[in-house]
C-alpha positions in Angstrom: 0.0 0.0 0.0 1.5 3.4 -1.3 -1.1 5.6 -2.3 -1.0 9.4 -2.5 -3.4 12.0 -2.3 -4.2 15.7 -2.2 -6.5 17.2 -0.2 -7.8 20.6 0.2 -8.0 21.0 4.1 -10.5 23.8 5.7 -12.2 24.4 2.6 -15.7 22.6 0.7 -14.4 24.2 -2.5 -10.9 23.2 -4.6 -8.0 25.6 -5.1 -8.8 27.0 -1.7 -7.7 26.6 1.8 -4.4 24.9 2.7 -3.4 22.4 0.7 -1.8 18.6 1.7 -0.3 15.6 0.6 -1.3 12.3 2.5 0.6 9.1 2.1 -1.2 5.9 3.0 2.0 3.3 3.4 1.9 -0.1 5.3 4.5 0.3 7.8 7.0 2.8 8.4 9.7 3.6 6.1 12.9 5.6 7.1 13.1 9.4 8.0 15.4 10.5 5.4 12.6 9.2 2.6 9.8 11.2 4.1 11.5 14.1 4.0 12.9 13.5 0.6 8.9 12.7 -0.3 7.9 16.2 1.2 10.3 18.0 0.0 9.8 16.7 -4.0 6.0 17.5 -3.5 6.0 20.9 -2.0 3.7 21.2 0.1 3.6 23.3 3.4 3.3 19.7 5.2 2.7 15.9 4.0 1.0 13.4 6.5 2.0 10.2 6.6 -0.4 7.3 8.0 0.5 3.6 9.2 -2.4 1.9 10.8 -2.2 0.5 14.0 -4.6 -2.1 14.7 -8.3 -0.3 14.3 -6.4 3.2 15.2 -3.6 5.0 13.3 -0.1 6.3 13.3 0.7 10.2 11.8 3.8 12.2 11.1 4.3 15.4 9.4 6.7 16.4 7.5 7.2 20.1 6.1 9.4 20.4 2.7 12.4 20.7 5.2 11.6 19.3 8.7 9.5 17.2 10.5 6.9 18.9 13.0 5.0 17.8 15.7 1.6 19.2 14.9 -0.1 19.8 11.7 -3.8 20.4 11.9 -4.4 20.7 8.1 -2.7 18.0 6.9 -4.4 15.7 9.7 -8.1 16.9 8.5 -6.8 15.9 5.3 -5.5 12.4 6.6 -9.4 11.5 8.1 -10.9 12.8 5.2 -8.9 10.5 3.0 -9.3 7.5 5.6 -12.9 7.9 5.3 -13.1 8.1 1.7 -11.1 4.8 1.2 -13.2 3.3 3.9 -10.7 2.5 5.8 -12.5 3.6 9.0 -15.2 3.9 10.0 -17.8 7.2 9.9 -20.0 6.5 12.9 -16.6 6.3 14.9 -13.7 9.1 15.9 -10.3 7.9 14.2 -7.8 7.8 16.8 -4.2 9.2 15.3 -0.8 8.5 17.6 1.2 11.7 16.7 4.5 13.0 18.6 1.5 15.3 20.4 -0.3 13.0 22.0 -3.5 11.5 21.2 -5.7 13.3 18.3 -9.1 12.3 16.8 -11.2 13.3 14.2 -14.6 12.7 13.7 -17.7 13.6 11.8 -20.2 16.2 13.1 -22.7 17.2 10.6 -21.7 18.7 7.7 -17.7 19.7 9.1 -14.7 17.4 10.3 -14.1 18.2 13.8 -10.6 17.8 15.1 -9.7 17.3 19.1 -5.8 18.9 19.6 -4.5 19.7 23.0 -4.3 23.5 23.8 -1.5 25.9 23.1 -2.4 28.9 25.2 0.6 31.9 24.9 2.4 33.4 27.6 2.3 36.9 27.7 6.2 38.2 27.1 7.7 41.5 25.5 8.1 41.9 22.2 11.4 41.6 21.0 12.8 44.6 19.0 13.5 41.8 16.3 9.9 40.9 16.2 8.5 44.5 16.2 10.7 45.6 13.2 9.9 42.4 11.1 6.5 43.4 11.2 6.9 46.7 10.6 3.8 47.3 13.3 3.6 47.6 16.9 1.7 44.5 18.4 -1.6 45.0 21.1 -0.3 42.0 22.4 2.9 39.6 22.1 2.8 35.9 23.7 4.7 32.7 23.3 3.6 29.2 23.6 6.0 25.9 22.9 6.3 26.5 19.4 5.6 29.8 18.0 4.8 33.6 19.2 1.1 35.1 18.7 0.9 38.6 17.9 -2.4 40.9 18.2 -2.3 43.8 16.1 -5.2 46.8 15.9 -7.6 45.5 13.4 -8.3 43.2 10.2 -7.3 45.5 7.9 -3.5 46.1 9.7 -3.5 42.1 9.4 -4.8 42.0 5.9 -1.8 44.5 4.6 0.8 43.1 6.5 4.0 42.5 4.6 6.6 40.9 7.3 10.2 40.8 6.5 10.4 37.1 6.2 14.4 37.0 6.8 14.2 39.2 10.1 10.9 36.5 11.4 13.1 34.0 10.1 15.9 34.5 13.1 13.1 35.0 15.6 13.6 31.2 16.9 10.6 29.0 17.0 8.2 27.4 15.1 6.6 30.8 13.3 4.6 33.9 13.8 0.5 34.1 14.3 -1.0 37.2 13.3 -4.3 38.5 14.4 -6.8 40.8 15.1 -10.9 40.8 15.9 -12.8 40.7 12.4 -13.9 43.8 11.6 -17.6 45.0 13.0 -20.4 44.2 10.5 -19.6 41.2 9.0 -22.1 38.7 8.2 -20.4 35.4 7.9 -20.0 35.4 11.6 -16.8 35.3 11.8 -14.7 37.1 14.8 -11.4 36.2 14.4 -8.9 36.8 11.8 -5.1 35.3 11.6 -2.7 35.0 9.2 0.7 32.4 9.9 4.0 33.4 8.8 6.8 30.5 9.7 10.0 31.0 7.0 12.0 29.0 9.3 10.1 25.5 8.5 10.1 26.3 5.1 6.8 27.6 5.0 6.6 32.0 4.2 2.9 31.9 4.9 0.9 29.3 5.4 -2.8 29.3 3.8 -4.5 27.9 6.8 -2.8 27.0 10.0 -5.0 23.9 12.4 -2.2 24.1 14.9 -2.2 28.1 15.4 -5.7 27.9 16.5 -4.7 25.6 19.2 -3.2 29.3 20.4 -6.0 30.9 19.2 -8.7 29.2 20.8 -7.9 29.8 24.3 -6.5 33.4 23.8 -9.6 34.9 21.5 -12.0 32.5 24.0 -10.5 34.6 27.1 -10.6 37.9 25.4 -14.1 37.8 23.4 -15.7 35.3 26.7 -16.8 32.8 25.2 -16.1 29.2 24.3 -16.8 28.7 20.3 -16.5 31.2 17.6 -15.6 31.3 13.9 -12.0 32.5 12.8 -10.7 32.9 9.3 -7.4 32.7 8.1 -5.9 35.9 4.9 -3.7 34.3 3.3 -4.4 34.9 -0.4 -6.2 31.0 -0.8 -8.1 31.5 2.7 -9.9 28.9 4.7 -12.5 28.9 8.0 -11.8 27.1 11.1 -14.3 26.7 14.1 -12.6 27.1 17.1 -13.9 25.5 20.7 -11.8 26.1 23.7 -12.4 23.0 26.2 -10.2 23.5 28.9 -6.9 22.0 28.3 -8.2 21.0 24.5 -9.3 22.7 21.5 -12.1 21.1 19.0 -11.0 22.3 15.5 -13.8 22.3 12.7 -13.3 22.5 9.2 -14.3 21.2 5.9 -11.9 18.8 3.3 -12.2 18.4 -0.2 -9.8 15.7 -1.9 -8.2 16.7 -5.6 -6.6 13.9 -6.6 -5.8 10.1 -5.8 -2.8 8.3 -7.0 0.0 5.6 -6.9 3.9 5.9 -5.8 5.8 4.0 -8.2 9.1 4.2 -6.0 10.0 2.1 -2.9 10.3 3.8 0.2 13.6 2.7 2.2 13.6 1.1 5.5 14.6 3.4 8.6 17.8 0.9 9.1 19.2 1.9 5.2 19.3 5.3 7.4 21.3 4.0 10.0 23.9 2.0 7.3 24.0 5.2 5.4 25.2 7.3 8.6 27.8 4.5 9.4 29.3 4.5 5.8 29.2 8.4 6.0 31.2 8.0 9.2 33.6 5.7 7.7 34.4 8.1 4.6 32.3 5.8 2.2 30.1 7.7 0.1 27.0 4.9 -0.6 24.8 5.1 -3.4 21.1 4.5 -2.9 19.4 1.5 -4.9 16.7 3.0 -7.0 14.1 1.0 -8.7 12.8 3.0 -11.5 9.5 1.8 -12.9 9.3 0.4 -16.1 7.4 2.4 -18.7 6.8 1.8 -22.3 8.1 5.2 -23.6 11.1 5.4 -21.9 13.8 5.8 -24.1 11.8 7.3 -26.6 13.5 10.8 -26.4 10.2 12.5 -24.8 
């Protein structure tokens, strides 16, 4: 089993919302190929999926870097699960990720996504921070992977231009961005973002599951209440509804799959990893075996 699929993840229309890859494989293969897999596909994050028994194993992996939390690209993993009917819709799928525990399960018409919380610290901005955005924040927190920034309004959030090699340098995952929606909008949405994290590869990210695991419990706090609607400006867009639980935050969102296919390489195993690190430590520069498929215009000059 090596099948590969895109998925459009907080979106019910193609072309829109955050794009992911998600590769169904039968067992683990090593590190080193998932990240060369990522990176030739391009994506701001590819999940991986293993099953385990009647639950499942997921990893991310950025064009660069493996990450420990991805909320888009684990929408799109359930979405593709239940398509291929490979588990069940009356029943939560249970993911093992490097963050704990996840599920996903079906409520009505959206895919809703149970993540631990993220809440930020309140710290000062550093002068770094202030002078990459070229604004001054309302508010500047930190949680364990990346620093949340309030700024005045929708429209400062919707014009900001960062300098990317200055946010870059910041440390950390990336940089949240946002701001209350502005007053009169009838789509009920109160919460706007935008995600900017150059130093995983990613200069903005359409629409970010994992910053609204900071989100939720911040904008819950500040607007008192538990559940509200947050969209994300980038330039594709996506919605996310966001319900603070306590130490957990229920993600909703819709998926919309693209495209279905096959990988016609082999993945290696995780020990071809170890043997390559041993020959690189004994000066011996190894060649991967490649299998190429076998096609009937090869050779043919095209």
């Amino acid at each position: 089993m090596k099948r590969l699929f895109t998925v459009d993840a907080f979106t019910n229309q193609p072309f829109s919302g955050n794009p992911a890859a998600v590769c169904l494989l039968a067992q683990w293969p090593s590190d080193r190929w998932m990240e060369q897999l990522a990176g030739e596909l391009k994506f701001s994050e590819t999940a991986f999926v293993v099953p385990l028994g009647q639950e499942f194993e997921l990893r991310w992996f950025t064009p660069t870097t493996e990450v420990d939390l991805c909320g888009h690209a684990t929408l799109a993993a359930a979405a593709v699960l239940w398509e291929e009917r490979m588990a069940s819709r009356t029943q939560p799928i249970v993911f093992h990720t490097a963050s704990g525990l996840l599920t996903c399960e079906i409520r009505g018409s959206w895919i809703e996504m149970d993540f631990p919380a993220e809440p930020p610290r309140e710290v000062r901005a550093p002068g770094m921070l202030r002078v990459s955005l070229g604004v001054d924040p309302v508010w500047t927190g930190r949680n364990r992977m990346d620093w949340l920034v309030e700024l005045a309004d929708e429209a400062t959030v919707r014009a900001l231009t960062p300098n990317l090699d200055l946010l870059r340098r910041l440390g950390g995952r990336g940089v949240i961005v946002t701001a209350p929606a502005a007053a009169g909008r009838e789509d009920g949405v109160e919460v706007v973002s935008r995600f900017f994290a150059p130093a995983a590869g990613i200069d903005e990210d359409p629409v970010t599951g994992s910053a609204h695991c900071a989100l939720g419990p911040y904008w819950s706090r500040r607007l008192k209440k538990r559940e509200f609607l947050a969209e994300q400006l980038s330039k594709r867009g996506g919605v996310v509804r966001v319900t603070h639980k306590e130490v957990r935050v229920v993600l909703g969102g819709y998926a919309t799959i693209v495209s279905r296919g096959d990988l016609l390489i082999a993945p290696t195993r995780p020990e071809d990893d170890l043997a390559q690190a041993r020959d690189v430590d004994e000066g011996v520069v190894a060649l991967p075996d490649v299998n190429f498929p076998t096609h009937p215009w090869r050779g043919s000059g095209i």
